[in-house]
N, C-alpha and C positions, 0 to 999 in steps of 0.2 A: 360257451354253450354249444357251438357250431352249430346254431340254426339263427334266421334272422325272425327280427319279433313278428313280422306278419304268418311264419309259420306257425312260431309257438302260441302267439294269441292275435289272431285274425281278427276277433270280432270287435277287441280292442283297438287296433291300428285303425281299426273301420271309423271310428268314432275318433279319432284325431285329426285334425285340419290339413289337407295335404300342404299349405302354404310352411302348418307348426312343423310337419314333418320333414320338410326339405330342408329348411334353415336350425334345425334344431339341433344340436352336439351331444355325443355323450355325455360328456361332462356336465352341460348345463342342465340336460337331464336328472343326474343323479343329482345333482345340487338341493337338499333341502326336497327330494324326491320331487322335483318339478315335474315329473313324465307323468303323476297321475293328475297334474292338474291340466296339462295339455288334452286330458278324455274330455271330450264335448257331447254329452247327449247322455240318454240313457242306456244301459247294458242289460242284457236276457242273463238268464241263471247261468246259460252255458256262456255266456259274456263273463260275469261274477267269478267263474271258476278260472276261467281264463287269466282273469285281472289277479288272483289270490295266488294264482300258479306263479302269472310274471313276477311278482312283489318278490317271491321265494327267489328265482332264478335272480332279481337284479339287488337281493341283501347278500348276495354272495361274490357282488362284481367288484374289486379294490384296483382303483386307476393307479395307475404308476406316472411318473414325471418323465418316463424315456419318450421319446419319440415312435409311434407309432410305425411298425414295419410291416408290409405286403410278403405272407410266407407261400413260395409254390407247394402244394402237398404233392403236384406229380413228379420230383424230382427232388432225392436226397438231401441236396444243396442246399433248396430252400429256392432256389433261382430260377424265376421263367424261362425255360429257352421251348424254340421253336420244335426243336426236336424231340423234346419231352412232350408236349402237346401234340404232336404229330403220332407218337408212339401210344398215347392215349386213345385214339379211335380208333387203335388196333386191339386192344385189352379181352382177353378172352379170344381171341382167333387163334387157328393154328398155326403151327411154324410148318416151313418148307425149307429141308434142310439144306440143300442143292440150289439155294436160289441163287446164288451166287455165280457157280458156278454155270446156270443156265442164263442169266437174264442179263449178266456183264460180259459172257460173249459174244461175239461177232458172229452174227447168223439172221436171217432174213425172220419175222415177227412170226409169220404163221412155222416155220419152223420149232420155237422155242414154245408157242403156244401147244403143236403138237407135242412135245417131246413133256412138257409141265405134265401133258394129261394122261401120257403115256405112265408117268413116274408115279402119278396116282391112280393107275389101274382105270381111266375113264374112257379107254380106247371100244370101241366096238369089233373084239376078236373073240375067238367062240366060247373062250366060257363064260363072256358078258353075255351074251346073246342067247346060249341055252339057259343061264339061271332066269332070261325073260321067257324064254318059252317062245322065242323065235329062229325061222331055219339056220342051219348055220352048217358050216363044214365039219366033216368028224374028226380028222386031224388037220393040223398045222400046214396051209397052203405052199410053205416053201420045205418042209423035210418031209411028211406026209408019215410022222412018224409018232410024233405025239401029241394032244390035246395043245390046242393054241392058246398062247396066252400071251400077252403082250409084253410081258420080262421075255418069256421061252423065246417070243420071236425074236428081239433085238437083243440076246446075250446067249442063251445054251444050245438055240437050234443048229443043227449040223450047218446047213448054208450060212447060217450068220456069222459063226465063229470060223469054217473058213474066207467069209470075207471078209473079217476082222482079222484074220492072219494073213491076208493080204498086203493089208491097207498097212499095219504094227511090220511087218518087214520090212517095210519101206522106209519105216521112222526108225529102226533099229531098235524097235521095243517088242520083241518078240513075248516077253514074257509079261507083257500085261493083256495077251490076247484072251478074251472069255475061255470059262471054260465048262466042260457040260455039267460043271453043279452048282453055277452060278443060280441063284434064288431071286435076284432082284440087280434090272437096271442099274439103277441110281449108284448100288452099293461096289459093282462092279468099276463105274466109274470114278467112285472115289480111291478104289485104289488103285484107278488107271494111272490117274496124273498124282499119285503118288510119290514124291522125292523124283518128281518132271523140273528142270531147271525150270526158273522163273522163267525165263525168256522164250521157254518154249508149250509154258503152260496153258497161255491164251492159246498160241493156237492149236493144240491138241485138243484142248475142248472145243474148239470148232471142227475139227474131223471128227469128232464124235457126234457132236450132234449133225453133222452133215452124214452120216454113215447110218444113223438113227434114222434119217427122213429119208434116206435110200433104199432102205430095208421096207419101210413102211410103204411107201411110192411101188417098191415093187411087187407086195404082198399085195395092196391093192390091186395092181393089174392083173395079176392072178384070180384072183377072186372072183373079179367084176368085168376080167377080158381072156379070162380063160388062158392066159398068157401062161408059159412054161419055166417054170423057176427054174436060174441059171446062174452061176455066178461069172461066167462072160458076160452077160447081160447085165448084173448087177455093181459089176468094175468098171463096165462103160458108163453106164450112168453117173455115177461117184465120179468119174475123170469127166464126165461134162460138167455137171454142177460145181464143182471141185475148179472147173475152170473159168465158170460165169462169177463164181462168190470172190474168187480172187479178181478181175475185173472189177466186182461190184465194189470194191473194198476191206476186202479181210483179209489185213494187213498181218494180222497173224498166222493165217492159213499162208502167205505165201512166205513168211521168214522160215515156214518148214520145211520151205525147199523139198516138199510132195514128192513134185512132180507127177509125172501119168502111172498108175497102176498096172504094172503090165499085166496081161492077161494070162492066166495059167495054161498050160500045154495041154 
């Protein structure tokens, strides 16, 4: 039936002994229809209808001699695991498809948390801002050329791609540097670390997302300090961070043997 009797007939279960009900079996139930003499008291019309319903639903139940088995419905197997039940109070949410890529690298928390909200457009760059009908700059704080947006800033804007061409010469990946018709982050970076040796996959995702919060760190200072978009200023930065994360642990950042970014002429 996949329902249990206090759903299908409440008003009956009501009127059964909780002592009959605890100790009582299928089996001995059906026996000689023992379950309707286990009802103690009297039944309402919508009780009566309930009880005529159960009759129907338990003339259809034929016990078998195997031994009764526990079947999981959230997993094909038929077998409880922890993971299946865990994948259950996920049901209906949406995928993120880069999570991998963002949340098993080596980068400091509020970094990846910026970059997650980045990849879902949640940044406060200007065309969030004008679609609220709040002030905002007309163009792009760091190329001063086109409408800001928070792909345009971390992948197609003039400063960003030359400081992506910076940082990709240095690793000898000249040709996965953005380029101006790059549509979207994320997608950029999947085909950065594109056929990237395994051993050097972690940590080129960490220069990405560290290249990502340098971009953003500097856009902010512009904004909110009037500060002058530069990309000597935004190589220094990257070689400072760039120096502290390897300190801090980003075992992968330093097997890429970086190094400092030299400054352009």
């Amino acid at each position: 039936m996949g329902s249990s009797l206090s759903d299908i007939a409440p008003r009956v279960v009501e009127q059964v002994p909780v002592k009959i009900q605890s100790s009582r079996t299928v089996e001995e139930g059906l026996v000689n229809q023992n379950w309707a003499d286990d009802i103690q008291g009297g039944l309402s019309l919508v009780g009566l209808y309930e009880f005529f319903q159960l009759w129907d639903y338990i003339a259809e139940v034929m016990l078998s001699q195997e031994e009764d088995i526990h079947v999981w419905k959230l997993d094909a197997s038929g077998q409880y695991s922890t993971k299946s039940a865990y994948r259950a109070f996920y049901n209906g949410s949406t995928t993120f498809a880069p999570w991998r890529r963002l949340w098993k690298s080596w980068a400091p928390p509020k970094c990846k948390i910026f970059l997650w909200l980045a990849i879902r457009n949640r940044c406060w760059t200007t065309d969030r801002l004008a679609r609220r009908g709040l002030p905002h700059p007309e163009h792009c704080p760091l190329c001063d050329q086109e409408e800001e947006t928070v792909q345009h800033l971390l992948t197609s804007c003039v400063l960003a791609r030359e400081f992506w061409s910076c940082i990709f010469s240095k690793l000898n990946l000249q040709e996965k540097v953005p380029t101006v018709h790059e549509e979207s982050f994320v997608s950029w970076w999947r085909r950065a670390i594109k056929r990237v040796p395994k051993e050097r996959k972690e940590g080129l995702n960490t220069v990405i997302i560290l290249g990502a919060w340098v971009l953003w760190k500097h856009r902010n200072d512009c904004v909110f300090n009037s500060a002058t978009p530069r990309i000597r200023t935004l190589l220094k930065n990257f070689d400072d961070e760039h120096h502290l994360w390897c300190m801090a642990g980003a075992g992968g950042l330093r097997r890429l043997a970086l190094g400092l970014v030299s400054e352009p002429n």
